[in-house]
C-alpha positions as CSV (number, residue, x, y, z in Angstrom):
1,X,-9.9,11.3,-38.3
2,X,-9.8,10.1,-34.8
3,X,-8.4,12.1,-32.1
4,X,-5.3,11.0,-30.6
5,X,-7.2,10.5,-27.1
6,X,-9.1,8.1,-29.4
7,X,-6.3,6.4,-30.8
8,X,-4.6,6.2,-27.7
9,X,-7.6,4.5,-26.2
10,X,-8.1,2.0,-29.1
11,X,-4.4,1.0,-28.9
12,X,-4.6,0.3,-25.5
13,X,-7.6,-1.5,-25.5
14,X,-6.9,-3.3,-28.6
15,X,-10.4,-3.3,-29.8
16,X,-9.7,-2.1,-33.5
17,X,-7.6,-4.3,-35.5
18,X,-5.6,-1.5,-37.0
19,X,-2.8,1.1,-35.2
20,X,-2.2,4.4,-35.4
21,X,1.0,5.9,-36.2
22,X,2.3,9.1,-34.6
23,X,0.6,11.1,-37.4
24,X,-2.3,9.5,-37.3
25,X,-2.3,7.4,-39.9
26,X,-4.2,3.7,-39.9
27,X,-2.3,0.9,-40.5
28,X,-2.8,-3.1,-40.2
29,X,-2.4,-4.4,-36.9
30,X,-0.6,-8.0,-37.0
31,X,-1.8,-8.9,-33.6
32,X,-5.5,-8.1,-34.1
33,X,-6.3,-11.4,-33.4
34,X,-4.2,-11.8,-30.4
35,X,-5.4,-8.6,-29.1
36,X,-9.0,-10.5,-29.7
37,X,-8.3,-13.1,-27.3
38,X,-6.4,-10.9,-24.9
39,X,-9.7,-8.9,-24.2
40,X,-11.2,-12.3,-24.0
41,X,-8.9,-13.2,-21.0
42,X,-9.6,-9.7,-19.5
43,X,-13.0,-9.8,-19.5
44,X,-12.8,-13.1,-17.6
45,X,-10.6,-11.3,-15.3
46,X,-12.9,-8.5,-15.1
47,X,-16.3,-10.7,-15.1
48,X,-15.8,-14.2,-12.7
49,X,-17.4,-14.1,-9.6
50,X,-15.7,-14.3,-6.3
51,X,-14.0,-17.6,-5.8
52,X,-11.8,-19.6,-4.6
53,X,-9.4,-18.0,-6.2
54,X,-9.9,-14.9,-5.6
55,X,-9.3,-15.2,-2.0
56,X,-6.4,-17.2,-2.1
57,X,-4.7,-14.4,-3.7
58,X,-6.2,-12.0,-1.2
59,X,-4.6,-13.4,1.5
60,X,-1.4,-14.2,-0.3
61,X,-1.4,-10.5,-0.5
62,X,-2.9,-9.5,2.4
63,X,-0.2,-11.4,4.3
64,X,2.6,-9.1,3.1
65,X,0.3,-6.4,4.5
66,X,0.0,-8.2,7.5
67,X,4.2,-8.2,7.7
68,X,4.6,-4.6,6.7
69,X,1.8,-3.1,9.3
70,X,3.5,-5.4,12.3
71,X,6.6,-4.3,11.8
72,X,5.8,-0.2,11.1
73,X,3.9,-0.2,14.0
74,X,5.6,-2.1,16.6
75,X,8.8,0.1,16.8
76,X,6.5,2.6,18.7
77,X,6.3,-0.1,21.5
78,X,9.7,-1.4,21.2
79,X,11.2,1.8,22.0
80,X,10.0,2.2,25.3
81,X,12.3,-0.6,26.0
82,X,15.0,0.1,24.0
83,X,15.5,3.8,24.9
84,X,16.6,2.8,28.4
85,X,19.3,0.0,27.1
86,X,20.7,1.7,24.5
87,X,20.7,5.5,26.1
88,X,19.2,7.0,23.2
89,X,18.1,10.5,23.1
90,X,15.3,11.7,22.0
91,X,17.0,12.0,17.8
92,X,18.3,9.1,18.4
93,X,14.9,7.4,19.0
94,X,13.4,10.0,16.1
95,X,16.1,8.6,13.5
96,X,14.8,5.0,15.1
97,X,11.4,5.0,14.2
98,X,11.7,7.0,10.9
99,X,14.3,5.3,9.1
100,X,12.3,2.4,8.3
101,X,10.0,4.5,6.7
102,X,12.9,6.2,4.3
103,X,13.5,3.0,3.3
104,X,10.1,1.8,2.4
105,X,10.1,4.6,0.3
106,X,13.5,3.8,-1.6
107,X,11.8,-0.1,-1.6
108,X,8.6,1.3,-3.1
109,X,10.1,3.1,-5.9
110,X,12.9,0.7,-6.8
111,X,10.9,-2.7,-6.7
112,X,7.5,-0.9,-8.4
113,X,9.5,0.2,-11.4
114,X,10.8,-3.3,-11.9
115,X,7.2,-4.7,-11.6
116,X,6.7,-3.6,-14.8
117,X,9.9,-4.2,-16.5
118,X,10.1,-8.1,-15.1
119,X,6.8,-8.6,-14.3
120,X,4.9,-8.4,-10.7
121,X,5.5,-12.5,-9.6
122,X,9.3,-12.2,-9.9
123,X,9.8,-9.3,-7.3
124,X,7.0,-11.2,-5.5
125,X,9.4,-13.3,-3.0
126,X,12.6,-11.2,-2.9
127,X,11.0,-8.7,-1.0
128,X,10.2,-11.2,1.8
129,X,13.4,-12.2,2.2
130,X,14.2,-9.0,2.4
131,X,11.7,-8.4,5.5
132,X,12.6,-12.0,7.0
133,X,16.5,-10.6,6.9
134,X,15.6,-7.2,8.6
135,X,13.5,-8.6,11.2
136,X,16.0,-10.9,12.6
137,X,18.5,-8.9,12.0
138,X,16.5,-6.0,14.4
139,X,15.8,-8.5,17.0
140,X,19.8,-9.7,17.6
141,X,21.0,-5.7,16.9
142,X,23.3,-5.4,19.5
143,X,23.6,-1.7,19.5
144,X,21.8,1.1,18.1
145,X,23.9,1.3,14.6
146,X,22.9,-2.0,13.9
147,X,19.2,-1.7,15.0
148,X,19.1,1.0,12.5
149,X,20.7,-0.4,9.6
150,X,18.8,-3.6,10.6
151,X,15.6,-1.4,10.2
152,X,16.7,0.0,7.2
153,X,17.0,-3.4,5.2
154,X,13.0,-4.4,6.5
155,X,12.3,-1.1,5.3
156,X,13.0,-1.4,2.0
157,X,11.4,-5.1,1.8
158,X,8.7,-3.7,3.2
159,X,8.4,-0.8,0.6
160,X,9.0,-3.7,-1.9
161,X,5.6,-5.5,-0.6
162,X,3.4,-2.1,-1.7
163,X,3.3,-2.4,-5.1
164,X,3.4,-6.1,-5.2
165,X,0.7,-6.8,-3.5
166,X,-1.3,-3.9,-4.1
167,X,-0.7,-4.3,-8.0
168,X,-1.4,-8.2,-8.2
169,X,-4.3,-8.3,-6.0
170,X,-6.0,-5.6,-7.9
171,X,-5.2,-7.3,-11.5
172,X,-6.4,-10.5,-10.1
173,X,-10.0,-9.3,-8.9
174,X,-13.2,-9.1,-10.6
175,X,-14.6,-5.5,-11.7
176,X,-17.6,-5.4,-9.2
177,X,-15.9,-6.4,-6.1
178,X,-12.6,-5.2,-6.6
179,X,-13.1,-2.5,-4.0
180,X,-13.8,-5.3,-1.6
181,X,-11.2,-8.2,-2.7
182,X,-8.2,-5.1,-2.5
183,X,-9.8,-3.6,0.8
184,X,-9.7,-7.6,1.8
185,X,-6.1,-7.9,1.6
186,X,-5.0,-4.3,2.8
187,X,-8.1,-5.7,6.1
188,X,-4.6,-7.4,6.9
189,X,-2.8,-4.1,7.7
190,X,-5.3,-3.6,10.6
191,X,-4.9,-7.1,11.7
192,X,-0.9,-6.2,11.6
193,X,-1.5,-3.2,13.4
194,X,-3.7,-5.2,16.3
195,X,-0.9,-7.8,16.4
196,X,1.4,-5.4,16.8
197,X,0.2,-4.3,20.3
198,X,-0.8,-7.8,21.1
199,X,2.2,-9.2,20.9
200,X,4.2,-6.7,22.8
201,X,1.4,-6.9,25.7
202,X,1.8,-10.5,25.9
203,X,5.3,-10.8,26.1
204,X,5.8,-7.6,28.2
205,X,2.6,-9.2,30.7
206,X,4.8,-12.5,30.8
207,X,7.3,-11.0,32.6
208,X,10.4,-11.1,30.0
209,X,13.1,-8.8,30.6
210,X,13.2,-5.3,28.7
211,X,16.2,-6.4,26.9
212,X,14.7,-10.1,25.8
213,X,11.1,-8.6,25.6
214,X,11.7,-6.0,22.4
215,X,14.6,-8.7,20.6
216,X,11.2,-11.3,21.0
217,X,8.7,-8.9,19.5
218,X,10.8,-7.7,16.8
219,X,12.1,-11.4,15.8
220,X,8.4,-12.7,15.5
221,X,8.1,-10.2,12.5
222,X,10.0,-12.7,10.8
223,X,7.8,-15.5,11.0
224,X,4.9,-13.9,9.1
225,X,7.5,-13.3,6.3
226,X,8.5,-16.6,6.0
227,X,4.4,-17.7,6.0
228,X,4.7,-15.0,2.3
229,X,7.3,-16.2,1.1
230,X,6.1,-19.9,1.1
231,X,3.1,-19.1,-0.4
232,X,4.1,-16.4,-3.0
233,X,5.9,-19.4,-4.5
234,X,2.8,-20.9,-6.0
235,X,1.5,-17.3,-7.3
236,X,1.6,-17.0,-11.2
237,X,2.3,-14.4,-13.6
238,X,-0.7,-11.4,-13.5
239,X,-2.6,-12.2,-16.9
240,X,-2.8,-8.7,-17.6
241,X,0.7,-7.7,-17.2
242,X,1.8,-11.0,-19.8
243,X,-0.8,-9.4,-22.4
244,X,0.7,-5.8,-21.9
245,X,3.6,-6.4,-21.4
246,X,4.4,-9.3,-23.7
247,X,1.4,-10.7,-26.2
248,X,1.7,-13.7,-24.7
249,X,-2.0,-14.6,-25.0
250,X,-1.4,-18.5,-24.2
251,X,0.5,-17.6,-21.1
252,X,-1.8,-15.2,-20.1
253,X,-4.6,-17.8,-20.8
254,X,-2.6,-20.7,-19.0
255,X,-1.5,-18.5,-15.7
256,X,-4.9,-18.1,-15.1
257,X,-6.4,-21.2,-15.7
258,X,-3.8,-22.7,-13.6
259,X,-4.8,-20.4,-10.8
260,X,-8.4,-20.7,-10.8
261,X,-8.9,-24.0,-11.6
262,X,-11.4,-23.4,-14.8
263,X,-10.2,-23.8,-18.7
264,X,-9.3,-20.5,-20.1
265,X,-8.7,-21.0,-23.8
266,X,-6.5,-18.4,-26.2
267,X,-8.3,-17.9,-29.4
268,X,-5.4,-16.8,-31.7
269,X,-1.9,-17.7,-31.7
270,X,0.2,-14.4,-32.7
271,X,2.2,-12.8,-30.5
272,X,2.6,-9.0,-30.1
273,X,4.2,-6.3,-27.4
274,X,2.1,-3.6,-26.6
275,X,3.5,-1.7,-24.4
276,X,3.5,2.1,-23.1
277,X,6.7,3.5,-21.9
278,X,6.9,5.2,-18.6
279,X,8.4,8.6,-20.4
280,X,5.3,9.0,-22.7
281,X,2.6,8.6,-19.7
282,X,5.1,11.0,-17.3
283,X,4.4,13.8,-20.6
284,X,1.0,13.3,-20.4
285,X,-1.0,16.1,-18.3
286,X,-4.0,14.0,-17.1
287,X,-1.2,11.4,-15.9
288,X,0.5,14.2,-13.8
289,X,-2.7,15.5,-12.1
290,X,-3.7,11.3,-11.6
291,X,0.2,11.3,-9.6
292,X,-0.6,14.2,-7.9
293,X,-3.7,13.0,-6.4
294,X,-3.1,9.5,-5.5
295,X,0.8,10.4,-4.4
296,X,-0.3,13.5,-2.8
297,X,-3.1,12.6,-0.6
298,X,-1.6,9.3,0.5
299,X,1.5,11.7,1.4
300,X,-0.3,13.7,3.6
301,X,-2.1,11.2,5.1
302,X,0.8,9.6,5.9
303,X,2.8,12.8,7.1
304,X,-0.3,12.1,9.8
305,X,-0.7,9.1,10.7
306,X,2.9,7.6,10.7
307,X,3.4,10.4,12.7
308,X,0.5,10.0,15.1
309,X,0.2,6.5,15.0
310,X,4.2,5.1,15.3
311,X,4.2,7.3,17.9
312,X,1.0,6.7,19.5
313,X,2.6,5.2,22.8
314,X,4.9,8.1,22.9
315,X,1.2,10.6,22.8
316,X,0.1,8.7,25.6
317,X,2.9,8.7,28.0
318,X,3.1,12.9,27.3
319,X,-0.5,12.8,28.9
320,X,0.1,10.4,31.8
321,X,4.2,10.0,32.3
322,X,3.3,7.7,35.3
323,X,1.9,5.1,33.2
324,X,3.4,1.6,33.6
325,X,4.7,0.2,29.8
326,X,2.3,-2.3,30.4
327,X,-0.9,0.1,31.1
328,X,0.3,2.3,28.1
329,X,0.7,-0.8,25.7
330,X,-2.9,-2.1,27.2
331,X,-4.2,1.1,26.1
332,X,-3.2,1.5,22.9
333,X,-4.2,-2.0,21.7
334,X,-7.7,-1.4,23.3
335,X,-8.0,1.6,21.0
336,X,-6.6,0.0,17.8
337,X,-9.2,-2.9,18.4
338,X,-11.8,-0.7,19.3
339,X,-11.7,2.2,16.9
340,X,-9.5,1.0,13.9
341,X,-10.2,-2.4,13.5
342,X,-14.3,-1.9,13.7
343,X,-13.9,1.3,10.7
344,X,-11.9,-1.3,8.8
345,X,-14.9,-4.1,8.5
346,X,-17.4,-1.3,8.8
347,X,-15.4,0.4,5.5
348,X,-14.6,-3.3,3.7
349,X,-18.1,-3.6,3.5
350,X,-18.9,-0.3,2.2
351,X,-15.7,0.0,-0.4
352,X,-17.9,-0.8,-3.5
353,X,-20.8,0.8,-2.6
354,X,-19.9,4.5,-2.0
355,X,-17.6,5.1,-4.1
356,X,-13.5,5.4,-3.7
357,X,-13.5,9.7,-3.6
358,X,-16.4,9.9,-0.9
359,X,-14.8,7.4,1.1
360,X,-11.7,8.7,1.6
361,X,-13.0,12.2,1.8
362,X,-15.5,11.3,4.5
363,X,-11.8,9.2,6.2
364,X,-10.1,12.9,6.8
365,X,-12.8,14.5,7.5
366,X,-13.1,12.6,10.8
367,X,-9.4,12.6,11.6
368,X,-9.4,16.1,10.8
369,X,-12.3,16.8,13.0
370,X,-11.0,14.5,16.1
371,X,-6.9,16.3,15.9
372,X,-8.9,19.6,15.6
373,X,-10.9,19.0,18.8
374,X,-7.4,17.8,20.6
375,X,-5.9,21.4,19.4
376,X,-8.7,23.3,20.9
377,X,-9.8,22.1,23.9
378,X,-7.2,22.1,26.4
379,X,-8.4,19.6,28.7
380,X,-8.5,17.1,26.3
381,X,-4.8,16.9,26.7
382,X,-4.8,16.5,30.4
383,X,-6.6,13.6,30.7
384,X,-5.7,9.8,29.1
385,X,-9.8,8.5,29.0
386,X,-10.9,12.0,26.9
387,X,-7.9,12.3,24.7
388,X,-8.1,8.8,24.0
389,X,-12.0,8.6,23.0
390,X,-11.2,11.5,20.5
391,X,-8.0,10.2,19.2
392,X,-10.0,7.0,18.4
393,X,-12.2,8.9,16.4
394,X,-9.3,10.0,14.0
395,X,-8.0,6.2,14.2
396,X,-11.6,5.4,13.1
397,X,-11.5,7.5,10.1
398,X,-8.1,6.4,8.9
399,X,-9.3,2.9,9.2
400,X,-12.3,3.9,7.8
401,X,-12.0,5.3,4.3
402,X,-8.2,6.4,3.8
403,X,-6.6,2.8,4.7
404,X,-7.7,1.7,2.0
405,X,-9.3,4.1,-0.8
406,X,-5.0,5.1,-1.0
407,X,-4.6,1.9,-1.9
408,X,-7.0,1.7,-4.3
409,X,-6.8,5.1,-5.9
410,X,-3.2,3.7,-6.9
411,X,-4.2,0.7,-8.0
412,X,-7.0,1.7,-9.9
413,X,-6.2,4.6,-11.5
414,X,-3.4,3.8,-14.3
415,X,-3.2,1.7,-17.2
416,X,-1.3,-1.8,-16.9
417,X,2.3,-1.2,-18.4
418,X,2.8,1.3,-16.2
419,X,0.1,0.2,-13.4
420,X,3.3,-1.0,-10.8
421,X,5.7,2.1,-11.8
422,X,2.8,5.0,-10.8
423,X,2.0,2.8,-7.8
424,X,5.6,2.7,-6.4
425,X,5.8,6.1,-6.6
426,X,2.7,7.0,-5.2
427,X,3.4,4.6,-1.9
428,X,7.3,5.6,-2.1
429,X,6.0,9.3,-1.9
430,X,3.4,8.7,1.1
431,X,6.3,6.8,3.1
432,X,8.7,9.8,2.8
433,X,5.3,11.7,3.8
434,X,5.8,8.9,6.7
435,X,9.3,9.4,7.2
436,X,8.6,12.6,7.7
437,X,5.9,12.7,10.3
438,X,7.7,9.6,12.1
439,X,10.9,12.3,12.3
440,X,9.1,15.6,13.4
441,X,6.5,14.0,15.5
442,X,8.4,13.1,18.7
443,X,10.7,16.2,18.0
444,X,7.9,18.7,17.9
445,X,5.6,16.4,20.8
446,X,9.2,16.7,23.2
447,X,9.5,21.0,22.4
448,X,6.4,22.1,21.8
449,X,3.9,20.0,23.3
450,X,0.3,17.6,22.2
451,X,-1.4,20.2,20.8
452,X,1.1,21.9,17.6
453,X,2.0,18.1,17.1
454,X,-2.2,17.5,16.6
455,X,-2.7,20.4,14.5
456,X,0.1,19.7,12.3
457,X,-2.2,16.1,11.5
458,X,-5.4,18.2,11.4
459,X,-4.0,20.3,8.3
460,X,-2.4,17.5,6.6
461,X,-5.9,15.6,6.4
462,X,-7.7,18.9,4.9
463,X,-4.9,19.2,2.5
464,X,-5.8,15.2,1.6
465,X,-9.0,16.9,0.9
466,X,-8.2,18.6,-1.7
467,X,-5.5,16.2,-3.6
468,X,-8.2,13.6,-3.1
469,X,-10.4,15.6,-5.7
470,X,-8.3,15.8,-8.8
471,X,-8.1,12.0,-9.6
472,X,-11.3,10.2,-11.0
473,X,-13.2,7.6,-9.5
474,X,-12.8,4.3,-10.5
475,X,-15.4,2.2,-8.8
476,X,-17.0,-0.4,-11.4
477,X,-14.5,0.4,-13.9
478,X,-12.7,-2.4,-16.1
479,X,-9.1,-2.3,-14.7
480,X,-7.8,-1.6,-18.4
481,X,-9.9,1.6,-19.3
482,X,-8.8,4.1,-17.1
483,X,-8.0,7.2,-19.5
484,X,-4.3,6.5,-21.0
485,X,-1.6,9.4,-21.5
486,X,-2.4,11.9,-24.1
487,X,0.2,9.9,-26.6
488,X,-0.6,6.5,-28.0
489,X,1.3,3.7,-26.6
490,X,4.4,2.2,-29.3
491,X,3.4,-1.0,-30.6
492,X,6.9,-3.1,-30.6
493,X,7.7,-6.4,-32.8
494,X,6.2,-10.1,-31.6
495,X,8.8,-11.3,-28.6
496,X,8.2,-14.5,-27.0
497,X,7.9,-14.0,-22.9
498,X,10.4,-15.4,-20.9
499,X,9.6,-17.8,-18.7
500,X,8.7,-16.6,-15.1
């Protein structure tokens, strides 16, 4: 008799054309056929090389990375200017900064939970409209209540985008370059990040006033938005979420001829629901320690860098207090380009060769290294030119390995009904890891000074360390054969699929 890992694994997999029942027992599958031609689409899925297609979806994606990363990392900037204005204090300016990032959190888990219940195309475009709302309403607040409620509705668009993007992209690419076509789209969250800086140094350089200056940089987050919500319109149904999720194998076959451009044909016509509920997998011990890696390590890391990086302009002004906004915003975008956005092509083009785990092990190891060096040598912190060259090498490992092997580790690492669900939670827990280093950060920089605030970052990125090693690598891995929860998934009458 098999063992119930087995069964679980044939059931998931559909490659036997008999079920198993909770005892064990065999019995005819109705859908065997169906299950045939849904490992037929699959292994299209997993086997075409990179096309057209392919990157079409990539930067469908990668443009709602593009939003979220602008818009996170511009409020650093923007508070310079709107501190003065609006007389905030320094929890004021905290609550500012971090309350995005609660909501991105609430977004993630809401809108990842009902990727998998409705499917990942029809939470696709609310979330945008969600970020195109917030943004403009940030950019018109006309006092600080309504900036922060303002922020609070992008937040939770822009927690919506994680597992939308993250979750579609990944089901979309090929098994050899998946590392690559995900990286690809998250390369867009460095692009935000460099547009972020940009944008406020051209429009504080022009000469605008404070008060028109941070309403302007915050308003152009919307127009990104709209560019994703325009083009999430012509996205389809993931394949592999249609098969899961519903049996619809012509659908499944349909979507992603339609999207590719070459015939995909179903070979059976039965129609079955295969689907794993969320309560079974949340029993299952290897799914914990899975949760507990990918959640935990992108948690710390974020517990870092939201609270390094958001308030990046702020660890530059503590060094040099003299510096005009314009020298401090010049200096921070010289350092993004520099340091983060070279790691990021340097690390795209490594993704799928070394491996997810080493990646982002050898990603903290740097940041921990560089936030170490800034604890310990006091004249680091006295100084803008040497605090900055080692700060850049933390920005360089973030960019590096951890941008994106969190990302993919989430991605990656579950089984498709509840692929979206495990990956909201994972990037709803790193935001509230976010939330809270965008909330302590400027708090413990204003009372205790540079150095606690950098060993508070150094510790987090050992800690990622260590989380970083319980979950299994997935490189080169079909995207439907990581292990499954210990109990077999409950095979549920044929249902026709609703139309998207």
């Amino acid at each position: 008799m098999r063992s119930r890992h087995d069964q679980a694994e044939l059931s998931e997999q559909g490659s036997d054309e008999h079920r198993y029942d909770d005892a064990g027992r065999t019995r005819p599958d109705r859908a065997g056929a169906a299950m045939t031609a849904a490992v037929g689409v699959r292994d299209q899925l997993d086997n075409a090389p990179v096309s057209r297609f392919h990157l079409k979806a990539a930067v469908t994606a990668g443009m709602g990375f593009f939003t979220d990363s602008y818009d996170l990392n511009v409020i650093g900037t923007v508070m310079l200017l709107v501190e003065p204005e609006f007389h905030l204090d320094a929890g004021q300016v905290a609550e500012v900064t971090s309350s995005t990032l609660l909501a991105v959190a609430i977004g993630a888990f809401v809108f990842g939970r009902l990727g998998d219940l409705l499917g990942r195309r029809r939470v696709y475009g609310l979330e945008a409209l969600l970020m195109i709302l917030g943004a403009l309403g940030s950019a018109f607040a006309p006092n600080f209540l309504c900036l922060l409620i303002a922020r609070f509705v992008l937040g939770i668009g822009i927690g919506g985008d994680y597992p939308a993007s993250g979750v579609l992209m990944a089901e979309f690419a090929n098994r050899r370059n998946r590392g690559r076509l995900v990286g690809f789209t998250f390369l867009f969250y460095v692009l935000g990040q460099v547009a972020a800086y940009l944008v406020a140094f051209v429009v504080v350089w022009a000469g605008a006033s404070p008060g028109l200056s941070w309403r302007l940089i915050l308003g152009l987050g919307a127009v990104p938005s709209l560019l994703v919500l325009w083009n999430r319109r012509h996205m389809p149904e993931s394949p592999r979420w249609t098969l899961a999720m519903t049996g619809d194998v012509d659908r499944a076959a349909t979507d992603l001829a339609a999207f590719s451009g070459r015939e995909v044909r179903a070979q059976a016509t039965d129609r079955t629901r295969s689907r794993m509920r969320f309560g079974q997998a949340l029993r299952s011990r290897r799914f914990q320690l899975t949760l507990l890696g990918t959640a935990g390590s992108w948690f710390l890391f974020n517990v870092a860098v939201y609270g390094n990086s958001v308030s990046q302009p702020l660890l530059i002004h503590s060094i040099a207090p003299h510096t005009s906004t314009l020298a401090n915003i010049g200096i921070n975008a010289l350092l993004v380009v520099g340091f983060s956005l070279t790691a990021a092509l340097i690390g795209l083009a490594v993704l799928d060769r070394m491996g997810r785990r080493p990646l982002q092990i050898l990603g903290f190891s740097l940041s921990a290294l560089s936030m170490l060096l800034i604890t310990i040598i006091p004249g680091l912190t006295t100084t803008v030119t040497p605090f900055a060259l080692v700060f850049g090498l933390s920005l360089f490992g973030i960019a590096f390995g951890p941008n994106y092997t969190t990302v993919l580790l989430a991605a990656e690492s579950y089984p498709t009904p509840v692929r979206s669900t495990a990956y909201g939670i994972s990037a709803g827990t790193a935001k509230i890891g976010a939330f809270v280093g965008a909330l302590v950060t400027p708090v413990v920089l204003a009372h205790l000074g540079l150095r606690p605030t950098t060993l508070i970052a150094g510790v987090c990125f050992l800690l990622g360390i260590l989380t970083t090693l319980v979950v299994a690598e997935p490189r080169d891995v079909a995207l439907d054969e990581p292990e499954v929860p210990d109990s077999a998934p409950v095979t549920e009458p044929p249902a026709v699929a609703s139309p998207a």
